[in-house]
N, C-alpha and C positions, 0 to 999 in steps of 0.2 A: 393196608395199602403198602404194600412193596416200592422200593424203586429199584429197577435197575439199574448197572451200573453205568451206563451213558448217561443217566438224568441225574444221578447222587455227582458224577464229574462235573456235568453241564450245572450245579448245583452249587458246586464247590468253584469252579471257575468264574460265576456269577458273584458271589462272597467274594472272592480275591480280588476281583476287580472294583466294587466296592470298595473294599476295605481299600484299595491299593490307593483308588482315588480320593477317599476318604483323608491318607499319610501325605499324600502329594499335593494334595490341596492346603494341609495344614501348613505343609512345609515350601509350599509356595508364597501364601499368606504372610508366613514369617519373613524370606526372604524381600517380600514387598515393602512390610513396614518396614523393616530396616533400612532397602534403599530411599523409604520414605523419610524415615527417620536422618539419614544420613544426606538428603536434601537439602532439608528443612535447618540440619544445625550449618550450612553452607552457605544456604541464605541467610540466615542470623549473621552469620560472620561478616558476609559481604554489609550486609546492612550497617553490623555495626562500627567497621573499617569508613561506610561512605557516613556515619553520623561524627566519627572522630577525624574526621578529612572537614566536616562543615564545621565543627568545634574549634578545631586552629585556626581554617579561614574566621571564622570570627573573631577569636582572641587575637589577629594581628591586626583585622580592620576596629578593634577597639580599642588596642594599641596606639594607631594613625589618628584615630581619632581625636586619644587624647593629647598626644601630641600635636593636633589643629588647636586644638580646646588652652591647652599649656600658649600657645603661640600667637591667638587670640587676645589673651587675658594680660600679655606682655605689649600687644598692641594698645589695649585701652588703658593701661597703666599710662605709658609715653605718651600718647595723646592728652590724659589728664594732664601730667606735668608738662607738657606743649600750651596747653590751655591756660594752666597757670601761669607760664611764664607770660603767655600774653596779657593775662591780665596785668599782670607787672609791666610790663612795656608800654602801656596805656599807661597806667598810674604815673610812669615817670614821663612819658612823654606831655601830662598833662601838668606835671609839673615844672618839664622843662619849656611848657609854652609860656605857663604862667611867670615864668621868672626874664625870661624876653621881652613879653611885655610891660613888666616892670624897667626892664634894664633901657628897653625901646627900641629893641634889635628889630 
């Protein structure tokens, strides 16, 4: 079985084209992942920029916080010592009724 040479061409241009698509396909491939790749590390970033943007909002509303919490605890302090003091104001006022009506004011 012979070929002539139009069929050993059309033979060889069939191969090349193969082959061609074969290289440009790999090298297609490649350049996909990479822009895939170079996506993907873009979104990490953004991601991890919007989780360190929610991290400080936090760390300042836990800040305020404690600072409510601090401002709180200075309020029930003076209220106790408010309460005390009433009690004391009682005791002496109970004392100073008792001494009136000895006196008979």
């Amino acid at each position: 079985m012979a070929l002539d040479p139009s069929d050993a061409i059309t033979v060889m241009i069939g191969v090349a084209g193969v082959t061609g698509g074969f290289f440009g396909g790999k090298r297609m491939a490649a350049s996909q992942e990479q822009s895939m790749a170079v996506n993907t590390v873009e979104l990490l970033q953004v991601a991890v920029a919007e989780l360190e943007r929610q991290g400080h909002a936090k760390d300042e509303e836990v800040a305020d916080l404690r600072g409510r919490v601090a401002v709180l605890e200075d309020l029930v302090t003076q209220r106790a010592a408010v309460e005390a003091v009433h009690i004391e104001v009682k005791e002496v006022r109970g004392v100073v009724d008792r001494i009136a009506s000895k006196v008979g004011a």
